[in-house]
N, C-alpha and C positions, 0 to 999 in steps of 0.2 A: 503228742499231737503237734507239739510245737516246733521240733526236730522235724516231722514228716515235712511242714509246710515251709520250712527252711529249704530241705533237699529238694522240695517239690521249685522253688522259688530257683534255686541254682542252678537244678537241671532243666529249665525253660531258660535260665540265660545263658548259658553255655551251649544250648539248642539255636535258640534266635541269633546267637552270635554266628553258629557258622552256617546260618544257611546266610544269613545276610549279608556277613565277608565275603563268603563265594559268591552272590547276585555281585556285590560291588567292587571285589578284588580282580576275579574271574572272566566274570561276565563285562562287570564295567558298567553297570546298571547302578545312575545315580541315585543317592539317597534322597527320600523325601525330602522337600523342601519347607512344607508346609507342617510345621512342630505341631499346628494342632490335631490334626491330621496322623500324623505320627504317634503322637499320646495318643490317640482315641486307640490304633491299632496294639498299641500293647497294654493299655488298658481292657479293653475287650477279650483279648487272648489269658491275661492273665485273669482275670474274674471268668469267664470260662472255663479255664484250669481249675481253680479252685472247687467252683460248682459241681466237677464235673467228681472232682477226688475228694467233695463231701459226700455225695452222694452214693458213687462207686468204688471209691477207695484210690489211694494214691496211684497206685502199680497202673490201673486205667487210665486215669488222668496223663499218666506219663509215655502209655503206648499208643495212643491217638494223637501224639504232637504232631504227625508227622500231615497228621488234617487239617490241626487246628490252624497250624505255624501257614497257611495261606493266608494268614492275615499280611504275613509280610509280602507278598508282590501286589494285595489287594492297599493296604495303609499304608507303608513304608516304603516302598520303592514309589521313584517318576513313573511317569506312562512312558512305556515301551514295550511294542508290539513280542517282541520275544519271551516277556518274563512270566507267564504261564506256561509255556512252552517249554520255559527251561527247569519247571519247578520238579519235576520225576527226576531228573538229573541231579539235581541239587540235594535232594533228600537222600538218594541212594547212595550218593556220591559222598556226602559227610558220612554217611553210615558204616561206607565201607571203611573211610580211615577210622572209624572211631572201632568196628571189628580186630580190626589190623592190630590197632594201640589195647585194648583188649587181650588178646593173644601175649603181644609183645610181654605185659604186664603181668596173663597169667603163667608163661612163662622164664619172666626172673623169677616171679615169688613162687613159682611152684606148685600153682593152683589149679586146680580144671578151669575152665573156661568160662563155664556155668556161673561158677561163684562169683566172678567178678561184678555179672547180671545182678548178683542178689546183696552184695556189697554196695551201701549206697555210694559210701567215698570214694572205692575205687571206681565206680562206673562215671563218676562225677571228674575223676582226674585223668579217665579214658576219653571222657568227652572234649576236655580240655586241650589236647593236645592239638587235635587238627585246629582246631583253634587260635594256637599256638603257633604252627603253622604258618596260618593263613595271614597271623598279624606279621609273620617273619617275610612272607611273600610281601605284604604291602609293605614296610621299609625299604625289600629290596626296591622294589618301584619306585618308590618316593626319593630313592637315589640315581635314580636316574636309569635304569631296565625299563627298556620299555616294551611292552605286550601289548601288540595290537588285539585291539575288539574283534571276537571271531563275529564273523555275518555266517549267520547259519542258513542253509534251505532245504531241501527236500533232504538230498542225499544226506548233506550231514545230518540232520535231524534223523534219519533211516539209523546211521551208524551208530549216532549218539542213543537213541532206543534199544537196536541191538545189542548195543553192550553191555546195557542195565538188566536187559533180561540174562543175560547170560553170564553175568555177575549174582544178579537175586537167585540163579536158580544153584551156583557156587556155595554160596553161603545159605540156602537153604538145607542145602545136602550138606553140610558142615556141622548145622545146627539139630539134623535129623540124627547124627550117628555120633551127639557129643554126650549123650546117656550108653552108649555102647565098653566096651571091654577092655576097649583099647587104654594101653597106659595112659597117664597126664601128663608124663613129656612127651611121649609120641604124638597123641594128641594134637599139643598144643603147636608143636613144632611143623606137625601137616598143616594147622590151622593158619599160624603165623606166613607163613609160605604160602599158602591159598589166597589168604589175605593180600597177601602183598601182589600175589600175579596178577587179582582181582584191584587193584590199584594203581598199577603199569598198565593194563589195560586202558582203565577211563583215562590215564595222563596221555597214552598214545591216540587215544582215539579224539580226547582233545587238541593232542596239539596237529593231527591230522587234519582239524576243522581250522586250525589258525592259518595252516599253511597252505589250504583251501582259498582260505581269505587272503592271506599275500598274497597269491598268484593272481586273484581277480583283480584287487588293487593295484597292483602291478600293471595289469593289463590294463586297465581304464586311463594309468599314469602314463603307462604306454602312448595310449589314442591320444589321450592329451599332447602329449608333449609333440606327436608328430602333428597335430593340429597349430599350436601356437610354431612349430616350424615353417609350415607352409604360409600364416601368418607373416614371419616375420623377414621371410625368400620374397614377398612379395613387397614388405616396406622396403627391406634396400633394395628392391628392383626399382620401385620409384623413387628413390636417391639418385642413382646411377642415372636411371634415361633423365633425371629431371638437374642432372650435374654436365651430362654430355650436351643436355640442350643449351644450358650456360656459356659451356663450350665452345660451341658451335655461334649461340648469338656473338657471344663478344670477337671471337674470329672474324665474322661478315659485318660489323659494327663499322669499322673505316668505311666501305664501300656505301653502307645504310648512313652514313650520316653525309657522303658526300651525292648520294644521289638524293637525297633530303634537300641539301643547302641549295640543289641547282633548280629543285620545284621553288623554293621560298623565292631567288634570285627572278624566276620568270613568270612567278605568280599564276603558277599555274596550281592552284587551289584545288579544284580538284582530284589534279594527280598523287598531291601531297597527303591528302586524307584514304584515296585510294591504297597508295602504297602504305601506310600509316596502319590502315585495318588490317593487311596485307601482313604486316610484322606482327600482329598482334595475332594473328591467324595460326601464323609458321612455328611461333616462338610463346605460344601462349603456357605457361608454368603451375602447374599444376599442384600446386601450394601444400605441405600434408597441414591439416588445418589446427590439430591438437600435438599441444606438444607438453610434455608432462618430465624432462629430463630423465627420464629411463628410456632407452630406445627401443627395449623387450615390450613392457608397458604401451609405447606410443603403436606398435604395430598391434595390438589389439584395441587399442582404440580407434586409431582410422580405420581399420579393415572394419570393427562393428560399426563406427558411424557410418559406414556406408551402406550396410543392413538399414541403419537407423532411418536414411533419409530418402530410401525409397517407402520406407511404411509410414513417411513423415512423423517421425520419433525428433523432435527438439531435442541437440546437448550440448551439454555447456559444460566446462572443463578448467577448473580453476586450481591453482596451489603445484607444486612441483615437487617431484621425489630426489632428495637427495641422493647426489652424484654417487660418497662412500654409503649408501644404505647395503646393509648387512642383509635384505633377504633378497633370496636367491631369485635371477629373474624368472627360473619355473613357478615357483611361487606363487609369486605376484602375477604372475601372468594368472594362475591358475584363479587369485583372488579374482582380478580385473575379470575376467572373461566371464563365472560365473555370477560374477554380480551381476554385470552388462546382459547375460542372457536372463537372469529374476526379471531383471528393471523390463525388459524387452516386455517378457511373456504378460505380466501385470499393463505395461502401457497397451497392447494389442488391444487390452479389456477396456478402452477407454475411446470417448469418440474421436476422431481426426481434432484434432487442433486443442485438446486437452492433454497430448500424450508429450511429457516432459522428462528427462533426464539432468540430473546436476551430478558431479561428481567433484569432490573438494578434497585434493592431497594435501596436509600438513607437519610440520616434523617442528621435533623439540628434543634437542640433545638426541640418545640413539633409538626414540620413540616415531614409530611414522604410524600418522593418523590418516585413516583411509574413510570417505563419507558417501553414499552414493545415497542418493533420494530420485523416486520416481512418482509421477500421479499415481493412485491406484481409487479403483472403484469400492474398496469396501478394508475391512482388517486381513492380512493375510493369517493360513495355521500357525497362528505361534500357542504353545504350549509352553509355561513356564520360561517364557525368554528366546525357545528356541525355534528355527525355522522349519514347519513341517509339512509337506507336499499337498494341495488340495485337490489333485486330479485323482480320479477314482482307485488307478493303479500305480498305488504307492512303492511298490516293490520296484518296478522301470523307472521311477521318475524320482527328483529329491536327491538324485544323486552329488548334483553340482552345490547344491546347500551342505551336503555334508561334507564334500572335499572342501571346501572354504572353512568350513569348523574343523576340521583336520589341520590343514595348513595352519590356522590360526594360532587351533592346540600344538605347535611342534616350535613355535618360537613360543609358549608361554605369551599369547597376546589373550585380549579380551574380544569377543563382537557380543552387539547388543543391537536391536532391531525394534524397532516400534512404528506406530500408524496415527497421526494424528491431522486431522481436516484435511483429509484425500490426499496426502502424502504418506508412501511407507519409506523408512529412512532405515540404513545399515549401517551401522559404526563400528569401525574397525580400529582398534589400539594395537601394535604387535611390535 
């Protein structure tokens, strides 16, 4: 008995392990945060197991994991809209490498197929591998590969289901003709080969979804970038006419200070204030009013102030970004703009002469500290720290909160967000 509840203990962990790698290697779906939270889920799962293989006997207990183990996107994983959606995938998708490693195993040793099933160890070191794996996938990342998050929707989701059914139905018919006549090498050698097509498959059809997802990335990177151009065609357009008009005053300067001298000589006061408003008419300068030492940064800033102060949006604009700053001015344009449109949307919510912006650039050795604070009428979606959309259709909107956490994640910076006495505040380290 005590041997049973040993294997029965191993092969839940070596279960929970890869479906959980896969949500958080895979997927990118972070780990619970909340430890108690977390204990209770594998607490629950395992006293369930037990229950379940006193009652019915181990072999039970051990082929309903694949029900139980919802405890991990319900206890262990963050909230995120995808992670029951992706849980059919996840199951079938360890299953099949663990078939594969299976195979593989009963054909070094020479075995049918079957018996590995009924071998506690080896199915326990069948299990292990993908596992193995998946800890191999995550160093590779941790050094620096990086695998963008797929954004799955309709289609992928269509393909991604597609091809579980048509992998289950693979390895169904594998498992329906593995009591049949056929030799154990033969067997095992169709098996292993099935196995594997059946594994090429879901990697193709995944990485079909990733580069699904690059192309839309791309394209929103796209829109963006041609937006902060258009942006930034229009600050040096007001350089240039606000440099010619320089130009031009100090040019006609001799003439204007000598038709000056002859109104003062003949006191004719009037004239003098006349032509006075008259220069200031001709020659009036058109000041850009925020100036933040990035010139990328400054033409997103005056072009939003100017949004800002016809909805009479208050901003105020303090601290400068160093001249050698290391991130790139898409970047930060990209930080700046999406903040500047949060702060917008949240001031709107506010009545006329309540609706404030402050924005504080800071630097310390190769750290620039980015701060933006706006009134807001209540706490915005934050879940565990992070900024999450409150308009009904989440799928459209929330996009520009996640390109700032993207850019953020790719210099290894921090942002942290919080709401306190009708201020929400965004803090940015990168």
């Amino acid at each position: 008995m005590i041997i049973q509840v040993l294997y029965l203990i191993a092969y839940l962990i070596t279960e929970f392990l890869n479906y959980i790698l896969m949500y958080h290697l895979v997927f990118q779906i972070p780990f619970q945060q909340n430890r108690r939270k977390l204990l209770s889920g594998v607490t629950v799962l395992l006293i369930l197991h037990f229950v379940i293989g006193f009652i019915c006997g181990i072999r039970t207990s051990e082929s309903i994991s694949f029900i139980t183990m919802l405890a991990i996107p319900i206890f262990c994983l963050e909230p995120d809209k995808d992670k029951y959606k992706l849980y059919p995938y996840v199951v079938i998708g360890t299953s099949v490498f663990v078939i594969a490693a299976s195979f593989a195993v009963a054909l070094i040793m020479h075995l049918p197929e079957v018996s590995i099933g009924n071998s506690g160890i080896l199915l326990l070191v069948c299990q292990s591998i993908p596992t193995a794996l998946l800890l191999l996938f995550g160093v590779l990342k941790r050094k620096g590969y990086y695998f963008e998050k797929p954004r799955l929707h309709r289609v992928q989701y269509f393909i991604l289901y597609t091809s579980i059914i048509c992998v289950y139905f693979l390895l169904a018919w594998l498992q329906a003709f593995s009591a049949d006549n056929w030799t154990e090498e033969t067997f095992n050698i169709y098996g292993l080969l099935a196995s594997v097509t059946g594994t090429v498959l879901l990697m193709l059809v995944l990485w079909q979804c990733v580069v699904q997802s690059r192309e839309e990335c791309l394209k929103v990177k796209t829109d963006e970038y041609e937006r902060y151009m258009i942006l930034q065609e229009k600050y040096f357009s007001q350089i240039i006419e606000q440099d010619n008009r320089i130009r031009g005053y100090r040019h006609d300067m001799a003439a204007h200070l000598a038709v000056l001298g002859s109104f003062c000589e003949n006191g004719e006061v009037d004239k003098l204030e006349a032509y006075i408003k008259e220069i200031e008419k001709n020659y009036c300068m058109e000041d850009l009013k925020y100036h933040t030492g990035s010139r990328s940064v400054d033409a997103v800033i005056n072009q939003v102030a100017g949004e800002y102060e016809k909805r009479e949006i208050s901003l105020v604009v303090e601290g400068n970004i160093p001249a050698d700053c290391k991130i790139q001015a898409y970047d930060l344009c990209t930080i700046f703009y999406n903040l500047l449109q949060n702060a917008e949307e949240a001031c709107l919510r506010q009545k006329e002469g309540e609706r404030k912006v402050l924005i504080s650039n800071n630097s310390y050795q190769d750290i620039l500290f980015i701060t933006v604070k706006n009134t807001a009428d209540g706490a915005p979606g934050l879940i565990n720290g992070r900024l999450h959309t409150t308009k009904p259709d989440r799928e459209a909107h929330g996009i520009g909160s996640i390109n700032i956490e993207n850019t953020v994640r790719k210099y290894h910076g921090s942002i942290q967000y919080q709401y306190d006495n009708g201020w929400f505040t965004a803090e940015i380290k990168i």
